[in-house]
C-alpha positions in Angstrom: 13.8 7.1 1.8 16.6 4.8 1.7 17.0 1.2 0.8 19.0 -0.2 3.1 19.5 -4.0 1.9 17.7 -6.4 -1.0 17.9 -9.6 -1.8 15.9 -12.4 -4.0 12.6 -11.3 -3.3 13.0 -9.0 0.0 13.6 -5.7 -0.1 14.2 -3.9 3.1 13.6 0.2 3.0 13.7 3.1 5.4 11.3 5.8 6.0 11.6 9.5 7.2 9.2 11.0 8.5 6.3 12.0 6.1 7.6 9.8 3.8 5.1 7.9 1.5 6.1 4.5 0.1 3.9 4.0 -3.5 4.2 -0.4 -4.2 2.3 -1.5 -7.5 1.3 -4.9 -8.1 0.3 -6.2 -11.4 -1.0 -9.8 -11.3 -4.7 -11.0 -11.6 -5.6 -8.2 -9.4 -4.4 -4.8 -9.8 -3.8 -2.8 -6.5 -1.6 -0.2 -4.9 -0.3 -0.4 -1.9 0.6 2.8 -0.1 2.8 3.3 3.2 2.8 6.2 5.5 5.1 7.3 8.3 3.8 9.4 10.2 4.6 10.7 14.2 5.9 7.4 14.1 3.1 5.7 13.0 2.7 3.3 9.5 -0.2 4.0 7.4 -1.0 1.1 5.2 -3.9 1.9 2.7 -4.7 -0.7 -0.9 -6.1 1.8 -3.6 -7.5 -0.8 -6.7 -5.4 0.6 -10.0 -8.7 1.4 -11.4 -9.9 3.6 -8.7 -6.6 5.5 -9.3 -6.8 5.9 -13.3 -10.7 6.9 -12.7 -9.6 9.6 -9.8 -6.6 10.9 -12.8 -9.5 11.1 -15.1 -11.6 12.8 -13.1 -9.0 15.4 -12.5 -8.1 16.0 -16.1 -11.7 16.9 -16.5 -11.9 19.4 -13.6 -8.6 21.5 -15.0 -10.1 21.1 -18.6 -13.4 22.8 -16.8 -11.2 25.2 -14.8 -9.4 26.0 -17.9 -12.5 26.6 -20.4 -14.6 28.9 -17.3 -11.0 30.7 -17.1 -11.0 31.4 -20.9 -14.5 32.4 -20.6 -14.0 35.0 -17.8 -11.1 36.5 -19.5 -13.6 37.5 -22.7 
């Protein structure tokens, strides 16, 4: 990924292939913005922030889980 030129509120950026761009915007409404490239094709998807921390969450839990049945199966 390289940015190629930016100005007052533009920025213009490059993509390789399988390259994901990650854009956060934090106003009244709090989204994500994701861009793929792939086999030349852009992938735009908007993930809500909240969707995202709950998803984090949710994954701490499962390694804590995976961790304690580990533990258990070891004694």
């Amino acid at each position: 990924m390289k940015q190629i030129k930016e100005t007052n509120k533009k920025t213009t950026i490059l993509l390789e292939e399988g390259e994901i761009l990650e854009i956060v915007v934090l106003k009244r409404k709090q989204h994500k913005l994701v861009v793929k490239y792939h086999n030349g094709v852009l992938f735009i998807d908007e993930i809500p922030i909240q969707e995202i921390e709950q998803l984090q969450e949710e994954k701490k839990a499962i390694w804590a889980m995976q961790e304690y049945l580990d533990k258990n199966e070891e004694e």
